[in-house]
C-alpha positions in Angstrom: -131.5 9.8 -106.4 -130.3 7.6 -103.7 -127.3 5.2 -102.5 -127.8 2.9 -99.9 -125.8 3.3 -97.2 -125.2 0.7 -93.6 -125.9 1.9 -90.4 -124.3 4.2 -88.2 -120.9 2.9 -87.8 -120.9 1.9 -84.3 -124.3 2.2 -83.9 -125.9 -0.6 -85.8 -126.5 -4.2 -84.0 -123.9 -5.4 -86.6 -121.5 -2.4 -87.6 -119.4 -3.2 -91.1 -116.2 -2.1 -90.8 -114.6 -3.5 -94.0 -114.9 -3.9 -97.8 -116.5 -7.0 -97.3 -118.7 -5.7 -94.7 -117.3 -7.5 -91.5 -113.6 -6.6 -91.9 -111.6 -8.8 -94.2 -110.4 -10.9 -90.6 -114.1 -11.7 -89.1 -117.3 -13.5 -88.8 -116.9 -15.8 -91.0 -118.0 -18.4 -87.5 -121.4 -17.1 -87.9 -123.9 -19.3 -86.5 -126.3 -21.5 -88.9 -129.5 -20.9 -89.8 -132.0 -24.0 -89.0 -132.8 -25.9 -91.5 -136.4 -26.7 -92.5 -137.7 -30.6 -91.9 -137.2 -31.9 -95.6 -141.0 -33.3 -95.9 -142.1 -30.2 -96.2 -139.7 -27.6 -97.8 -140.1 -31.0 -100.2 -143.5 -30.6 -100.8 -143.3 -26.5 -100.8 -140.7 -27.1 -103.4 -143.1 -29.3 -105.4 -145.9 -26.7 -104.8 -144.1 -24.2 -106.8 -145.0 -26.5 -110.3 -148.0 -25.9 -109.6 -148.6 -23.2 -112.3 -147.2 -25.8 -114.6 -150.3 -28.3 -114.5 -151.6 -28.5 -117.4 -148.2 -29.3 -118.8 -147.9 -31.5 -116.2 -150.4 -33.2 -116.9 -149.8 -33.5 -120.5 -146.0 -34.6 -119.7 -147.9 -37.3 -117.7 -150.0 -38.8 -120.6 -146.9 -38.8 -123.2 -144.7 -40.7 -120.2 -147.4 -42.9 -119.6 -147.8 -44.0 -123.7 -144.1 -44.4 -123.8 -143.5 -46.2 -120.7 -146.1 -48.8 -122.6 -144.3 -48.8 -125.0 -141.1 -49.6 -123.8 -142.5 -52.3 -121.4 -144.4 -54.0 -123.8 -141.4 -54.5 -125.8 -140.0 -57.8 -123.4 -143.9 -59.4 -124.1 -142.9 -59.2 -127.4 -139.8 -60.2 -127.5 -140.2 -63.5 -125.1 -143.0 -63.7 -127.9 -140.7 -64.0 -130.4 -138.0 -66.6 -128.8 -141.6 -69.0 -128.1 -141.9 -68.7 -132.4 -138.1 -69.8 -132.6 -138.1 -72.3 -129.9 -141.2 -74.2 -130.9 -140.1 -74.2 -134.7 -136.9 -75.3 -133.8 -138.2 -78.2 -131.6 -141.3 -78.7 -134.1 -138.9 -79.1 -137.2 -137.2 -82.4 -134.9 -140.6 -83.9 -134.7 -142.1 -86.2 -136.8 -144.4 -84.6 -139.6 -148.2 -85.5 -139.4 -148.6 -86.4 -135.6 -150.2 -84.1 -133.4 -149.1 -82.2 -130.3 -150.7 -84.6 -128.2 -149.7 -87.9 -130.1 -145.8 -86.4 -129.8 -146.5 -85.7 -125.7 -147.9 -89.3 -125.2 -145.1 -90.7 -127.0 -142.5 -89.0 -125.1 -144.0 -90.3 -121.8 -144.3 -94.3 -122.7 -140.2 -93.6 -123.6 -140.0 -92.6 -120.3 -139.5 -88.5 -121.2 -142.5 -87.5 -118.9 -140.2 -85.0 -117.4 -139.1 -83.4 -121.1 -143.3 -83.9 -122.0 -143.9 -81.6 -119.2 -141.8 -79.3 -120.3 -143.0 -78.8 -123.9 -146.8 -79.2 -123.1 -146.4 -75.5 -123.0 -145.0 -74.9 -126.3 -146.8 -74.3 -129.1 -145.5 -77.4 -131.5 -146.5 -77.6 -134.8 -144.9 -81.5 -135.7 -142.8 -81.1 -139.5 -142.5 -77.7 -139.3 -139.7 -75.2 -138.9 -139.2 -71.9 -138.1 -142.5 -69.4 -138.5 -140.6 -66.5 -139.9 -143.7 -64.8 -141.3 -145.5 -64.5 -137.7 -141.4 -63.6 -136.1 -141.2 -60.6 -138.6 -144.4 -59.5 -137.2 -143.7 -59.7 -134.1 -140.1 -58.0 -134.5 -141.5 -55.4 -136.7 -144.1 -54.4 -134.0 -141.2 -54.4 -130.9 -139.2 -52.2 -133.3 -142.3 -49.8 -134.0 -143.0 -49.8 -130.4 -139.5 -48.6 -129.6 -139.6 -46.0 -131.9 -142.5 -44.6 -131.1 -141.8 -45.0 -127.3 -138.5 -43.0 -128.4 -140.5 -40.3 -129.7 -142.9 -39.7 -126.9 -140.2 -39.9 -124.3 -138.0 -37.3 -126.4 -141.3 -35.2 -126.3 -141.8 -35.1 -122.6 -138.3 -34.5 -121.5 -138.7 -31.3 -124.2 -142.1 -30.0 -122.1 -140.6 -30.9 -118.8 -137.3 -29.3 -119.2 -139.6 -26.1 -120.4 -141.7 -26.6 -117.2 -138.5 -26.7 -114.8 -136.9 -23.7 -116.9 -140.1 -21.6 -116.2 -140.4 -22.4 -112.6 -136.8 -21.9 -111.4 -137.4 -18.6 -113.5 -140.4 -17.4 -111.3 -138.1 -18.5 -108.1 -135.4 -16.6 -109.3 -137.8 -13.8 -110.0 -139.5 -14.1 -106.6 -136.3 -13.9 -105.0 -135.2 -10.6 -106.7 -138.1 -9.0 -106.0 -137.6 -10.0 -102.3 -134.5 -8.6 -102.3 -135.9 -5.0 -102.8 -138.8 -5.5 -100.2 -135.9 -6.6 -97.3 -135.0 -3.9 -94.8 -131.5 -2.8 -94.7 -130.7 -4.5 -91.3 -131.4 -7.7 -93.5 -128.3 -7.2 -95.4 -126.1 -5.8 -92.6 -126.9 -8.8 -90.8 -126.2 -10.9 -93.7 -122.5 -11.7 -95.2 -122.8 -10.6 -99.1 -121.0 -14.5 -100.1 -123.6 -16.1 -98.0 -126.6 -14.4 -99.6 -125.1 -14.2 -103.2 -124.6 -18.3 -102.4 -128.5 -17.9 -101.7 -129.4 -16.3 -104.6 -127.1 -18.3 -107.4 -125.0 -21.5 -106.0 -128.9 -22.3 -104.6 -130.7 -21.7 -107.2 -128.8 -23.4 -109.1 -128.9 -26.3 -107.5 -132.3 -26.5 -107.4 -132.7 -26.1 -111.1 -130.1 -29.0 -111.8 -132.2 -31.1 -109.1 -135.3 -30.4 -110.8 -134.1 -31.4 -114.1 -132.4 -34.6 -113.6 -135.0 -36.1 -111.1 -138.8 -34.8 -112.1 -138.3 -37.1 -115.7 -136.7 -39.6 -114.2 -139.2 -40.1 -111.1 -141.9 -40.1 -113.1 -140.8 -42.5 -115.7 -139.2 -45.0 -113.2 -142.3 -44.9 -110.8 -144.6 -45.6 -114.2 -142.2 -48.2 -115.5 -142.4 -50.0 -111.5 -146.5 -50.3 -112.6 -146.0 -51.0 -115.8 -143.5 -54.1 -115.3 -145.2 -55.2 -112.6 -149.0 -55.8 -114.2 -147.0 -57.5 -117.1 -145.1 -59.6 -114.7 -148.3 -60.4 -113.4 -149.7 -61.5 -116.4 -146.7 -64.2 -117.1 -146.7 -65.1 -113.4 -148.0 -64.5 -110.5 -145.5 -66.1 -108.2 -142.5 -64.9 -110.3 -144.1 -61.2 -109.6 -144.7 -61.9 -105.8 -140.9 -62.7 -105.6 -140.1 -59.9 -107.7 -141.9 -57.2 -104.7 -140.0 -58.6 -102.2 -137.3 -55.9 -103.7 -140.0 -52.9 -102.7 -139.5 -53.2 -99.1 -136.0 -54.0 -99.0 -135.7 -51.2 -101.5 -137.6 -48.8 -99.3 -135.5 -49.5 -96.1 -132.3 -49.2 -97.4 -133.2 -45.7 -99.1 -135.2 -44.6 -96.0 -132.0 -45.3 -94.1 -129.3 -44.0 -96.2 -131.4 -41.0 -96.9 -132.2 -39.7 -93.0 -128.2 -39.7 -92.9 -127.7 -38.1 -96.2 -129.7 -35.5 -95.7 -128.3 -33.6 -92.6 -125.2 -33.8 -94.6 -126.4 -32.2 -97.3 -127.7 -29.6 -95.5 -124.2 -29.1 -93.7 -122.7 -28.9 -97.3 -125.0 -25.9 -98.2 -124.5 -24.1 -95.4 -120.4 -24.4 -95.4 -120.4 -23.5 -99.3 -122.3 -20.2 -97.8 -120.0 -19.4 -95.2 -116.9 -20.3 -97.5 -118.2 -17.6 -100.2 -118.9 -15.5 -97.4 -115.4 -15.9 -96.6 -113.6 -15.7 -100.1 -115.8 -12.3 -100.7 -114.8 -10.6 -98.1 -111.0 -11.4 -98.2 -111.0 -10.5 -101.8 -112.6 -7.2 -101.6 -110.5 -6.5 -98.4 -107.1 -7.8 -100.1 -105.2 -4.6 -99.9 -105.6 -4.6 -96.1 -104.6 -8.5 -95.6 -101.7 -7.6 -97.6 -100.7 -4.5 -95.4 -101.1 -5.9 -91.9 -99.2 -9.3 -93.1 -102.6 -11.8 -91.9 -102.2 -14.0 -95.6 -101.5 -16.9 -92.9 -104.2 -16.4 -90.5 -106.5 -15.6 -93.7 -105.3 -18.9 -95.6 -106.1 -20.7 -92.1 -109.5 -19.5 -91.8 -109.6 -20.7 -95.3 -108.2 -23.8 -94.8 -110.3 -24.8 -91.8 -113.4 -23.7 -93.5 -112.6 -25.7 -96.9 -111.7 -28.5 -94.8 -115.5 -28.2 -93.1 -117.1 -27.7 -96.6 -115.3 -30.9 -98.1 -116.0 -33.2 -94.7 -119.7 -32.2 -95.2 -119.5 -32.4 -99.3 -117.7 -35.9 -99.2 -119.9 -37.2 -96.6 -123.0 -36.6 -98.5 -122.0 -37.9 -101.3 -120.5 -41.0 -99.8 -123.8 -42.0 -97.8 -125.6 -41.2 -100.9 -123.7 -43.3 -103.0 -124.1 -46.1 -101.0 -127.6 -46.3 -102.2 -127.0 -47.6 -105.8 -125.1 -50.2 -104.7 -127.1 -51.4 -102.4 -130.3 -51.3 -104.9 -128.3 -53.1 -107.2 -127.5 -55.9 -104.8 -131.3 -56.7 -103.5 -131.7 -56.8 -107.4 -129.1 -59.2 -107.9 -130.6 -60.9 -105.0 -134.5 -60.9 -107.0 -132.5 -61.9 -110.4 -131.4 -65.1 -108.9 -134.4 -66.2 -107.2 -136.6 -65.3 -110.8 -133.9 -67.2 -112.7 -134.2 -70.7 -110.4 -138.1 -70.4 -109.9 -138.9 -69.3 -113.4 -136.2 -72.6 -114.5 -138.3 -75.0 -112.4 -141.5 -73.2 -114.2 -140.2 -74.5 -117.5 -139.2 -77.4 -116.3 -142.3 -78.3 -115.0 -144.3 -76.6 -118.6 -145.8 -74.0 -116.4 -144.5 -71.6 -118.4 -142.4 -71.0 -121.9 -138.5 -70.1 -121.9 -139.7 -66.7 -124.1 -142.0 -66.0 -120.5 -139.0 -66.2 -118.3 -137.0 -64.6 -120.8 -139.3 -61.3 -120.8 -139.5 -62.1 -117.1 -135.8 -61.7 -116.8 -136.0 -58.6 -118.4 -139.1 -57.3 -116.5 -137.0 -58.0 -113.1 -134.1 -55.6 -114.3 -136.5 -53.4 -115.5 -138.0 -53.3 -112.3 -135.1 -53.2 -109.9 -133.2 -50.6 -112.3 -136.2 -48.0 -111.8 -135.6 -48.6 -108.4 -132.1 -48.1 -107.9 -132.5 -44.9 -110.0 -134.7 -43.8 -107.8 -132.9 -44.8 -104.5 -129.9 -42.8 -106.4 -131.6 -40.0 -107.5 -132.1 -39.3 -103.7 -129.1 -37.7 -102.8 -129.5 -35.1 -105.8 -132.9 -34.9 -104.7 -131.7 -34.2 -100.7 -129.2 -32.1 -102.2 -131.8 -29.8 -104.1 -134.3 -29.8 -100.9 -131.7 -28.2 -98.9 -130.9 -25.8 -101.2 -135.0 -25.1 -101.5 -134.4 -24.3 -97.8 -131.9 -22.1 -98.2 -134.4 -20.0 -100.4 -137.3 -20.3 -98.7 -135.1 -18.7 -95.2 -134.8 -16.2 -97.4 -138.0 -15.5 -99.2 -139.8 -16.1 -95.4 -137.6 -13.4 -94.0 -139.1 -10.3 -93.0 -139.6 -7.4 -94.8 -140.0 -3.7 -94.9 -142.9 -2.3 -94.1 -145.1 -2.1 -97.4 -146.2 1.4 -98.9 -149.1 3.1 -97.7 -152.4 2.4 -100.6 -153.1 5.9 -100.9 -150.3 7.8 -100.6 -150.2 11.8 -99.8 -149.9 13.7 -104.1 -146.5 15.6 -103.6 -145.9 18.7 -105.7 -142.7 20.5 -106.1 -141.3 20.2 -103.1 -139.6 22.6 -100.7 -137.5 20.8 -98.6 -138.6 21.4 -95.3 -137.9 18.4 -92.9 -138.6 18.1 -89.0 -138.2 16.1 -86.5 -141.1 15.3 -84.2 -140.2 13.9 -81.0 -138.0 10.7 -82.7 -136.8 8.1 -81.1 -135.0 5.1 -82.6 -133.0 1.7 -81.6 -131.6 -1.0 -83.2 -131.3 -3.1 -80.7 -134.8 -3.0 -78.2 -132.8 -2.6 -75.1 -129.7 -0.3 -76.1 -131.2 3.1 -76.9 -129.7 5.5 -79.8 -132.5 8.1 -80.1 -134.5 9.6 -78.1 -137.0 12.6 -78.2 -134.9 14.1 -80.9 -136.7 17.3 -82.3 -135.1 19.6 -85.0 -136.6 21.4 -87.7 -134.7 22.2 -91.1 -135.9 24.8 -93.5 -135.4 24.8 -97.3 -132.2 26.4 -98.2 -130.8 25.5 -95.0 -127.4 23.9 -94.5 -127.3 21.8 -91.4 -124.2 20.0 -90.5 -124.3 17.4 -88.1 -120.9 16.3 -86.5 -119.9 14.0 -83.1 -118.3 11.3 -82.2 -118.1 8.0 -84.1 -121.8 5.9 -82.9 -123.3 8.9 -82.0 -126.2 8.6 -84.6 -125.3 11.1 -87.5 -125.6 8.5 -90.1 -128.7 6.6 -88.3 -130.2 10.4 -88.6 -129.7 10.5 -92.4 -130.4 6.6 -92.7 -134.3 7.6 -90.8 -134.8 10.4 -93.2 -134.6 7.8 -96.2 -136.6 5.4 -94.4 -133.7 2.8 -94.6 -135.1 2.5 -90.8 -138.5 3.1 -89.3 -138.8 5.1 -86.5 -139.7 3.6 -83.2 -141.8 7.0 -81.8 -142.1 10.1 -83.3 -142.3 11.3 -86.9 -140.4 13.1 -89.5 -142.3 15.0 -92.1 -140.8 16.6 -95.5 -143.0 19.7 -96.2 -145.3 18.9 -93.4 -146.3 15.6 -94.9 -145.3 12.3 -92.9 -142.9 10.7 -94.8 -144.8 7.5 -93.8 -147.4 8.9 -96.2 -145.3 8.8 -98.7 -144.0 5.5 -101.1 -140.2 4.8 -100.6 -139.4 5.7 -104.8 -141.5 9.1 -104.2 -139.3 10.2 -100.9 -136.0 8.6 -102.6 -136.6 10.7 -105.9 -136.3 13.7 -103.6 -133.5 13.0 -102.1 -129.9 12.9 -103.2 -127.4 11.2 -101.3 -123.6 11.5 -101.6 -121.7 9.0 -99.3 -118.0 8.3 -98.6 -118.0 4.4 -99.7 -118.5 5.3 -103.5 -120.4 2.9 -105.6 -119.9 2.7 -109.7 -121.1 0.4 -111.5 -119.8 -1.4 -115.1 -120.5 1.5 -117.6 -119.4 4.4 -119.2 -119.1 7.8 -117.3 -121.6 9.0 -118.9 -124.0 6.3 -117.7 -122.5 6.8 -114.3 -123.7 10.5 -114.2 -126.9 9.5 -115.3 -127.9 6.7 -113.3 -130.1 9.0 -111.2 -131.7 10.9 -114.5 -131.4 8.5 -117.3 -133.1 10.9 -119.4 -131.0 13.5 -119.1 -129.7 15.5 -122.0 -126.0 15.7 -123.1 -125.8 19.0 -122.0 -127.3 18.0 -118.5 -124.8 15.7 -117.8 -122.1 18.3 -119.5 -123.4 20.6 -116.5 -123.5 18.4 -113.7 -119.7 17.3 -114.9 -118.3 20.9 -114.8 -119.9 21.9 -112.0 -118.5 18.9 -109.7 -115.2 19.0 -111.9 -115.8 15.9 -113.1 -114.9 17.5 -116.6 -111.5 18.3 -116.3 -110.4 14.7 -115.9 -112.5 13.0 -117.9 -111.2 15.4 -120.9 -108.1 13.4 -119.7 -109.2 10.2 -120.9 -109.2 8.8 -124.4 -112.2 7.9 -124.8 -114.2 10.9 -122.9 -117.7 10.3 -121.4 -117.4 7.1 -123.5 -114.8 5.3 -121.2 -116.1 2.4 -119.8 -115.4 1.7 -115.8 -115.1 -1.8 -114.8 -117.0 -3.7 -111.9 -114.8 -1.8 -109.5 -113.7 1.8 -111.3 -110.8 0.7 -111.0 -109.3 2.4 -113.5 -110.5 5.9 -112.1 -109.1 7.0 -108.9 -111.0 6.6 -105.2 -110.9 11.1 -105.7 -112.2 10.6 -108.8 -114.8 8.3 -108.0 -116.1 10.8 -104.9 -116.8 13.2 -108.0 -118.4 11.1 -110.3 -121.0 10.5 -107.6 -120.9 14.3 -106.8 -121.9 14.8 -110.2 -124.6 11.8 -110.4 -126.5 13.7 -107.4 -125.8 17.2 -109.2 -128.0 15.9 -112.4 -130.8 14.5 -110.2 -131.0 17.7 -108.8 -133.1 16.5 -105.3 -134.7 19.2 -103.0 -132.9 17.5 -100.0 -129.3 16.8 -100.3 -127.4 14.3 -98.3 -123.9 14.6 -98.2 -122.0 12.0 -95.7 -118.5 12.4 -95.5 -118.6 13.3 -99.4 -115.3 14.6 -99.7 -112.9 12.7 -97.5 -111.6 11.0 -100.6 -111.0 14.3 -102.8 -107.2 16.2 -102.2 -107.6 19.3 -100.6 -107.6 21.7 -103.8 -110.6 19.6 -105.3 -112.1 19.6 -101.6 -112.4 23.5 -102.1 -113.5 23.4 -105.3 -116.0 21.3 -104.7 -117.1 23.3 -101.1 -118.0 25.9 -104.1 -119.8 23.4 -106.2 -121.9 22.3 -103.2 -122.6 25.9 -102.2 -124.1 26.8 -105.7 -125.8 23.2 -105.5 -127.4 23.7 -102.2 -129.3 27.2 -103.3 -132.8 26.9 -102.6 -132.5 23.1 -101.1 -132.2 21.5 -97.6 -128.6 20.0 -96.5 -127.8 17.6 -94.2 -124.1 17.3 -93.8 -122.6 14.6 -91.7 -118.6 15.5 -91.0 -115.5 14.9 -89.0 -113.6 17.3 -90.9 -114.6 20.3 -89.1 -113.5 22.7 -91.5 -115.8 21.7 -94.1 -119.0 22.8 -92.3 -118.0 26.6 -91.0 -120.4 28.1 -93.4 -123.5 26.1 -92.3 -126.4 27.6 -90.9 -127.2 25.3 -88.6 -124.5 22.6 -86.9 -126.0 20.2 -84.8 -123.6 18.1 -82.1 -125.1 14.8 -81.1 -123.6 12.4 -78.4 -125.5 9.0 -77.9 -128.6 9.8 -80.1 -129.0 13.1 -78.4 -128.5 16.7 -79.7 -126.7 18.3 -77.5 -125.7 21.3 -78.8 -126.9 23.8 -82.3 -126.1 26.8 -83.2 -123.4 28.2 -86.0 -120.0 27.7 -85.7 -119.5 30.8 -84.0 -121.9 30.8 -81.5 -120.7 27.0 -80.7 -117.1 28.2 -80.2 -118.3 31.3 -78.0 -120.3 28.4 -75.9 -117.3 26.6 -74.9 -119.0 23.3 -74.8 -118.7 19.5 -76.9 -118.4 21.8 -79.9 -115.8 23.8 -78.9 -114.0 20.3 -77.5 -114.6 18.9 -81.0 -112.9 21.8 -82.9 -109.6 22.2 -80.5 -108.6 18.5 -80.6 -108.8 18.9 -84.6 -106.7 22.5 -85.0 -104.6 22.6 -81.7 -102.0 20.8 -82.6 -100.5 17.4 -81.8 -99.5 17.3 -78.3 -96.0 15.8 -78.2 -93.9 15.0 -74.9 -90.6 14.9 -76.5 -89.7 18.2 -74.8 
């Protein structure tokens, strides 16, 4: 079983120092990531429904019968005001004469200008209101609607099931990237930012998806659709009526340019601001201690103030966009209402034609506005997209080998083979470091802080790859070897405990979730876990929260003492594993370790000197280089870093109050 663990502290390109892995006072100026173009994270956004074509597709048909629906309804309707115009006009007329004979008349009385007018109604002289054919007609527009009701219910039901299934296989895609990322991914990367990643992001792209894929596809439809009936009643009514498209696609084209570098600002300060509040909060303790809540609430403020500069702004320039759609379609209404009136006027066309017309131009400009104001939730989404993509593009680990080496029951023998190692190109750490460790063997490591004792450990579980060299466990590389196979043989025990919401019980277990009761019974005595969780009231059964906070930070050292006692590893990693215990469990558990390391291979990385007398092979590195080995004897007899080490911990403060 295995924890993972940052790099050497010091010795890392980005060395995390607090709870929130930069200190609970810094980096939260980290520079920004650059942002994709949004034509293409756009279109690798729209690439990702891909899998969802056939619904796509069906979702297309069902928009496309109830968009004809809908827009056939005006027809109808304008249909229907023709019935009651020309019955109410042919019920005025005398009974018997013709259309014609009624027209003629008109014009020797000097009406030619009214003639005109009604040469393109229907008149039937005598007669009133058609109710029979106006039922028919409204019947129809209210089946239409229905129906167009039905279908539109229908596709918003697949295509809230196709956005559902693709934000899914993002969210999906993203875990699994997670676990494929190399640990200097995530110790160059604040937690908040790459939690806002990973939910805030997602998110957003899911809520983008659902308000706009339904509502482009039904507004671009309903543009065709309104516009072949519009030429159907007139041609030059229509030609006015596309003098909005242009207009309409400069003023979006505009607005959106601005928008959009806004919106990627936005994304990028909610990052860093969750960055920020994640850090503070898991460092509280020490912003309350060294008295910076006003420097901290600074930072805060300035931050906040970015984020809601960069929010506002987006959504102002957005905004501006429905407005401005509505205005060019005020503009279009006018002009249809005057030309379509001299169309009447001059019989061209009947008042039910520029009645639907009417209707036809809001239903035209309206699917354009939505569009020009689904923009900003559509900029809003792409940057988000980017966001994730950064992530899923980053690079990864190395991948397993195909074949790995078959391991049997292992030993625990470990060497290393001329290793070298940096994490940044030009500062070196490790160089031609050879040392061999044979099962059973204890070997301490100890030296000063960004020496490389925890980079040595962190090779050895391939949280890095070597640069040169090789390290083999039972002479088999352990580049031969999957990451799970080399992990499951290897416990690790660090200082920075980690717990997670459970029961003790599960806690203990996490490395051997099949253990038996009386496994875990066992592991618990022998790290002295027992004794205090007889304590509590509800046993193995208490539940811990998300921080354990309701165990203490000695306790918590022993319940993940105990979790690597059950996994029972043939290489045992133990870094700083009991600075957190009192000095009576610290013995106790010296003994516990002892029994524990029978048979297996021990690394132990310590400060505490007086913790790793007993092991059979210390090893003092300075600046990635061993420089000393030997026992603790013969290292005090040699008089050299060792010896220096020892007497600055057990000689005593030196004091000049004499």
């Amino acid at each position: 079983m295995s924890e993972t663990k940052t790099p050497a502290r010091g010795a890392g390109p980005t060395p995390r120092r607090g709870p929130g892995g930069r200190g609970p006072f810094g980096g939260a100026g980290m520079p920004a990531e650059k942002a994709m173009n949004f034509g293409p994270s756009a279109k690798r956004l729209i690439g990702r429904l891909r899998p969802e074509a056939i619904a796509l597709v069906f979702v297309f048909v069902l928009t496309v019968v109830s968009v004809t629906f809908t827009v056939l309804g005006p027809k109808l309707l304008g249909t229907g005001t023709n019935i009651i115009v020309a019955g109410f006009i042919s019920k005025s007329l005398p009974a018997g004469a013709t259309k014609h004979e009624v027209l003629e008349g008109m014009r020797q009385h000097g009406q030619g200008q009214m003639a005109d007018m009604l040469s393109g109604v229907d008149l039937n002289p005598g007669h009133g209101i058609d109710f029979t054919a106006l039922s028919h007609v409204l019947m129809l527009v209210l089946v239409l609607y229905i129906a167009a009701s039905i279908f539109s219910w229908l596709q918003a039901y697949i295509l809230n099931g196709v956005t559902m299934r693709t934000v899914y296989r993002l969210r999906k895609e993203v875990e699994e990237k997670v676990h494929r990322l190399p640990l200097k991914y995530f110790d160059t990367m604040p937690r908040g930012e790459l939690l806002s990643r990973v939910t805030n992001d997602i998110d957003n792209i899911q809520q983008s998806l659902q308000q706009t894929m339904s509502q482009v596809i039904t507004s671009l439809l309903t543009v065709v659709g309104v516009l072949v009936l519009m030429f159907v009643i007139s041609p030059l009514l229509a030609v006015i009526a596309l003098v909005s498209i242009p207009l309409t696609l400069i003023v979006t084209m505009v607005i959106a340019k601005r928008s959009q570098r806004m919106f990627v600002a936005q994304w990028k300060n909610t990052g860093m601001l969750n960055a920020q509040i994640e850090e503070t909060y898991s460092g509280h303790a020490i912003v309350k201690v060294f008295g910076r809540q006003r420097e901290v609430n600074a930072r805060f403020d300035a931050k906040n103030e970015e984020l809601y500069r960069a929010s506002f702004g987006a959504q102002f320039v957005s905004g501006i966009i429905m407005p401005s759609m509505t205005f060019v379609g005020n503009l279009v209404y006018v002009a249809i209402a005057v030309v379509g009136g001299l169309q009447v006027a001059a019989g061209v066309i009947q008042i039910g034609d520029v009645q639907a017309f009417i209707q036809y131009s809001r239903q035209f400009t309206q699917p354009l506005a939505q569009l020009g104001s689904m923009a900003n939730l559509l900029q809003s989404g792409v940057a988000s997209a980017e966001r994730v993509f950064e992530l899923l593009d980053a690079d990864e680990q190395s991948s397993d080998p195909s074949t790995p080496v078959p391991m049997g029951e292992t030993k625990g023998r470990l060497e290393f083979n001329d290793v070298s190692f940096r994490y940044v190109a030009e500062k070196p750490l490790i160089d031609d470091l050879s040392l061999v460790a044979e099962p059973g063997q204890t070997v301490a490591i100890v030296g000063p802080t960004g020496a490389g004792k925890t980079t040595l450990v962190n090779l050895i579980m391939r949280f890095y790859e070597v640069d040169s060299g090789r390290i083999t466990l039972d002479g088999a590389d352990i580049t031969s070897l999957t990451r799970q196979e080399l992990r499951s043989r290897i416990g690790m025990v660090l200082q920075d405990t980690w717990l997670f919401a459970g029961t003790i019980r599960e806690n203990i277990a996490y490395g051997r979730p099949d253990a038996t009761e009386d496994e875990i019974l066992d592991a618990a005595r022998a790290s002295y876990v027992d004794r205090f969780v007889r304590s509590l009231p509800d046993g193995y059964d208490t539940v811990l929260d998300d921080d354990a906070s309701n165990v203490s930070a000695g306790e918590k050292q022993l319940l993940t003492i105990a979790r690597a006692f059950l996994a029972r590893p043939s290489v045992l990693i133990l870094d700083e594993a009991t600075s957190s215990v009192d000095t009576r469990t610290e013995l106790l558990v010296q003994k516990a370790m002892s029994a524990l390391r029978t048979g297996r291979t021990s690394f132990v990385i310590a400060h505490r000197l007086s913790t790793i007398r007993d092991a059979d092979l210390i090893l003092v590195m300075e600046a990635g280089h061993i420089v000393e080995q030997g026992t603790h004897a013969q290292l005090l007899a040699a008089g050299g870093a060792y010896y220096s080490l020892y007497n600055a911990q057990f000689a005593g403060a030196v004091t000049d109050d004499v």
